[in-house]
C-alpha positions as CSV (number, residue, x, y, z in Angstrom):
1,X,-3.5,59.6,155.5
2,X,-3.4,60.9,151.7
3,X,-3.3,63.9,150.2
4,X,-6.3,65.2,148.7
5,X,-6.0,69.3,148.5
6,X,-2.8,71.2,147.7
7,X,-3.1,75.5,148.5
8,X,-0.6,77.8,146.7
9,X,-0.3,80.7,147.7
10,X,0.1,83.1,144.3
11,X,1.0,86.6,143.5
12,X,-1.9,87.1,141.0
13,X,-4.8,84.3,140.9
14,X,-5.9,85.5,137.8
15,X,-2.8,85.1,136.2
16,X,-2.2,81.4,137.9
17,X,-6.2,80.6,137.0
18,X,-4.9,81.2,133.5
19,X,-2.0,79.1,133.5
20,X,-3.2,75.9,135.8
21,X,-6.6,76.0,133.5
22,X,-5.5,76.8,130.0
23,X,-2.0,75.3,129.8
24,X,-2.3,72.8,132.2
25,X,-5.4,71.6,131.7
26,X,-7.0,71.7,135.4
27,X,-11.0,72.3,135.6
28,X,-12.3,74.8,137.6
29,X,-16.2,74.1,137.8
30,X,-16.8,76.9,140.4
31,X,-16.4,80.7,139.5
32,X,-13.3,82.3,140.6
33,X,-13.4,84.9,142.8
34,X,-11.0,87.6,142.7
35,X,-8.6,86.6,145.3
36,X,-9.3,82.7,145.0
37,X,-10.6,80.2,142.8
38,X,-10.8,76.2,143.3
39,X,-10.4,73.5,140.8
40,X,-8.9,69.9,140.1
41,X,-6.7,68.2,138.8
42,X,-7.7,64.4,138.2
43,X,-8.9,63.8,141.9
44,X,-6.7,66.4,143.7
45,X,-8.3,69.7,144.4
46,X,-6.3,72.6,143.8
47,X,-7.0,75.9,145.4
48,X,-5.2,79.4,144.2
49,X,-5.3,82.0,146.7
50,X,-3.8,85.6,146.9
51,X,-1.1,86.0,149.6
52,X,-3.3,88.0,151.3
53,X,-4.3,84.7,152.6
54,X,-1.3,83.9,154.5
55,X,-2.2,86.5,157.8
56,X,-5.9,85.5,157.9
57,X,-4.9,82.0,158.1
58,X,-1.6,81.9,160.4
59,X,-2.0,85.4,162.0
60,X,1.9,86.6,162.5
61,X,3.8,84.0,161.1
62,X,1.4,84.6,157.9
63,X,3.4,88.3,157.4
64,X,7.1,86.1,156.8
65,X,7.7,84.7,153.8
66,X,7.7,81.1,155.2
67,X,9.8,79.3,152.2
68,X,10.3,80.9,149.1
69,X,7.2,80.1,147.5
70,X,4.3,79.5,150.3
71,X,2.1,76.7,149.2
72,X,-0.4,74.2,151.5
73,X,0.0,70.8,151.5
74,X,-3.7,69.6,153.0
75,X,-4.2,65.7,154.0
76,X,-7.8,64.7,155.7
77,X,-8.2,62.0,158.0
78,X,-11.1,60.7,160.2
79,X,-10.2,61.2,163.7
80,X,-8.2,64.9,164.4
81,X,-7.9,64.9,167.7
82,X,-6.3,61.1,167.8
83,X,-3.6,62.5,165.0
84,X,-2.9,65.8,166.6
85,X,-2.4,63.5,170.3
86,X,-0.3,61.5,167.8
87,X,1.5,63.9,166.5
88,X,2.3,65.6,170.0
89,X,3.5,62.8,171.5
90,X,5.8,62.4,168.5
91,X,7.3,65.8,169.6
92,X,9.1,64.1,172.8
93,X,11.7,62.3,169.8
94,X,11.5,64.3,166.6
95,X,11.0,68.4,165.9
96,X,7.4,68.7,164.5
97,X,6.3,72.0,164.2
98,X,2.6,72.5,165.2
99,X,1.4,75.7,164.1
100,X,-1.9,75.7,165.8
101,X,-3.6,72.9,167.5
102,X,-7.0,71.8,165.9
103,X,-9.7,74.1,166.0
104,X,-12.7,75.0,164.2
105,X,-12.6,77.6,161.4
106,X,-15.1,80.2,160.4
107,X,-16.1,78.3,157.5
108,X,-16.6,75.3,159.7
109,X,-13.4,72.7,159.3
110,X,-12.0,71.5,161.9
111,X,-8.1,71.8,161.4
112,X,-5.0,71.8,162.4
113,X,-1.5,73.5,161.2
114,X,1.9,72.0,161.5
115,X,5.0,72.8,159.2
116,X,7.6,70.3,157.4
117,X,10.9,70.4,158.3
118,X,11.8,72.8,155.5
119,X,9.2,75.3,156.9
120,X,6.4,74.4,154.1
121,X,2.9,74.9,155.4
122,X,0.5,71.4,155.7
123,X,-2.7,71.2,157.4
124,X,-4.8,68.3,158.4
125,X,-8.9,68.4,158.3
126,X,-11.1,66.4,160.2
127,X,-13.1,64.7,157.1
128,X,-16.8,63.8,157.0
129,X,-18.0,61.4,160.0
């Protein structure tokens, strides 16, 4: 498993398109869109999203500030199911937080939703087959 996409969550994407593209030096190929835009830096993708993405993603728990500043920590790996069965039976001797068990999205991942210990959001996507 490696990380390959990190999600903040930001008051103003504008603002924060500015900032990770001008003074940090991230590209953003694609246009922006007015409450996201997606970029990299080196190999990582980046992704900027309003907060208004927190409820359409985690429903409820989306409308509580889950650590002071939300952000989305996204890992891929080939086989979902076999990690989130993993993962579960890791539950039996260690707190792991599973948000929502893996499921298909509207845009067509498959995903699943856990949090860290500290309450930061991760998400692991079933990558290409």
């Amino acid at each position: 498993m490696e990380i390959d996409y990190i999600a903040l969550f930001v008051s103003d994407v504008g603002r924060s398109l500015i900032f990770y593209r001008d003074a940090l030096g991230f590209r953003f190929t694609k246009p922006a869109k007015s409450d996201s835009a997606e970029g990299y830096s080196g190999n990582l993708k980046i992704g900027l999203y309003d907060r208004s993405w927190l409820p359409k993603l985690f429903g409820e728990q989306g409308q509580q500030i889950i650590s002071g500043n939300p952000f989305l920590l996204s890992m891929t790996v080939d086989n979902l199911d076999q990690v989130y069965k993993e993962l579960c039976d890791l539950q039996a001797n260690m707190p792991i937080d599973i948000i929502s068990s893996p499921r298909i999205m509207p845009w067509g991942q498959k995903i699943l939703f856990l949090s860290d210990p500290d309450g930061n959001l991760l998400e692991i996507v079933q990558g290409s087959t």
